[in-house]
ZAMARGU-4260 file (C-alpha; in steps of 0.2 Angstrom, whole numbers, plus 5000, padded with zeros to 4 digits):
<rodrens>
0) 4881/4838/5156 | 4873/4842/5141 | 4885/4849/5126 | 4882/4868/5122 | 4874/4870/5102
5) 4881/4885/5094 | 4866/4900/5093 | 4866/4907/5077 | 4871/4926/5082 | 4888/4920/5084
10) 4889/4916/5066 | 4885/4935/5063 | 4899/4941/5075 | 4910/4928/5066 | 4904/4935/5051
15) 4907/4953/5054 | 4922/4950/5060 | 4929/4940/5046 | 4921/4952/5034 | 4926/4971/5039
20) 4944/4970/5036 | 4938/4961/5019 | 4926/4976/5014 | 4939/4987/5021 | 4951/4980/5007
25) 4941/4979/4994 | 4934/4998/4997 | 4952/5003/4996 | 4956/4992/4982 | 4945/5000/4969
30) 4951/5017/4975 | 4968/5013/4971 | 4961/5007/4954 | 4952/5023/4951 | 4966/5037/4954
35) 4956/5044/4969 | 4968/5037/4981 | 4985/5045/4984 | 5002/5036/4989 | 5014/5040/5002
40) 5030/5042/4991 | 5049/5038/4998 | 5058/5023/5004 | 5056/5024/5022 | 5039/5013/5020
45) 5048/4999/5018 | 5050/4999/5037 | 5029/4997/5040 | 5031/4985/5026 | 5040/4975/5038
50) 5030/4978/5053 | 5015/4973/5043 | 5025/4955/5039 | 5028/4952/5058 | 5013/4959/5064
55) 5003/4944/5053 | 5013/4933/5059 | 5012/4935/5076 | 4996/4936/5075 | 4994/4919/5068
60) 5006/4913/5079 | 4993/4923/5095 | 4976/4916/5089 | 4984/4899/5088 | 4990/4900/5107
65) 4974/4908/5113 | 4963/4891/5118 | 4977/4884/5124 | 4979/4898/5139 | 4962/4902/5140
70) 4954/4884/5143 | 4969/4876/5150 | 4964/4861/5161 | 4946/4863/5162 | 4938/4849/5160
75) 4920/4858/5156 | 4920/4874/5147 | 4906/4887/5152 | 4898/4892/5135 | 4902/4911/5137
80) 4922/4907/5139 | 4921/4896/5125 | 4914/4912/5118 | 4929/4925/5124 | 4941/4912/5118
85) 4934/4913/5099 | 4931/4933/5099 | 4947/4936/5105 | 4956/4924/5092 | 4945/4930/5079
90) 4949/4950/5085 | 4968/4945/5085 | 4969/4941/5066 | 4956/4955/5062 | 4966/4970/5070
95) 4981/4963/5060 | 4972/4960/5043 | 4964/4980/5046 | 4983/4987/5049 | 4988/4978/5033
100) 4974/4984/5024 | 4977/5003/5031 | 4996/5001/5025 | 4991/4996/5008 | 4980/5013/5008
105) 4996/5021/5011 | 5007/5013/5002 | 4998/5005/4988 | 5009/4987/4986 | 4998/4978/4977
110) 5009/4964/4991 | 4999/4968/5005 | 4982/4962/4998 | 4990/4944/5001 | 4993/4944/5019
115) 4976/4950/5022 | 4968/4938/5011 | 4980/4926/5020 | 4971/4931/5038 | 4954/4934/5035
120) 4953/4916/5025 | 4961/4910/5045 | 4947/4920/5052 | 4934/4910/5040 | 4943/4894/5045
125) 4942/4897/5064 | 4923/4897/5064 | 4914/4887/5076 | 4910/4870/5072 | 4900/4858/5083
130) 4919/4845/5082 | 4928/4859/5091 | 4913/4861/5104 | 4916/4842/5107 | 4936/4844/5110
135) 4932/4857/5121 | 4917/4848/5130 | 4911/4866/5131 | 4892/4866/5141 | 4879/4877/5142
140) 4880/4890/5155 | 4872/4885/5173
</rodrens>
């Protein structure tokens, strides 16, 4: 069988994905810096502080588990699951780097910008690469 080339519209969903929560950062950032942002005050934040912590690294943890339930034992993967597998691992670390991002609105702990940097530099690393196409032996769809 003939090995599956990536089509360049996948880079944009890649793209997209790896960029909202980035934009979403940034956009917040240079509220904070302008005064037009307000803070949720008190102690009791430290608590989504936490839950922002874990949630990364689960979702690490998640994407990094992903192919190996999705394309266990197949010797051919069909392009579209191939697909699923890197939307979904990509989606993973996305939803986690936007609830950092949302807490750091909140909160305004300069902190949280590092885990999300953190994920969507994973998110920029997990990109489809011809290699990972090979160790897969994904093919084109029938």
């Amino acid at each position: 069988m003939k090995p599956a080339r990536i089509p360049p519209q996948f880079y944009v969903v890649h793209l997209v994905l790896m960029l909202a929560p980035a934009v979403f950062a940034a956009i917040v950032y240079f509220l904070i810096q302008s005064g037009n942002a307000a803070a949720i005050p008190g102690e009791q934040f430290v608590i989504f502080q936490w839950v922002a912590a874990a949630m990364a690294v689960i979702a690490v943890g998640f994407s990094q588990l992903v192919p190996r339930f999705m394309l266990r034992q197949e010797k051919n993967v069909p392009l579209q699951k191939y697909f699923t597998m890197k939307i979904i691992q990509w989606a993973v670390l996305e939803g986690a780097a936007l609830f950092i991002a949302v807490m750091f609105f909140l909160s305004h702990k300069m902190n949280l910008l590092l885990p999300v940097g953190v994920l969507i530099a994973l998110i920029a690393l997990l990109r489809p690469t011809s290699d990972e196409i090979e160790r897969y032996n994904v093919t084109e769809n029938p």
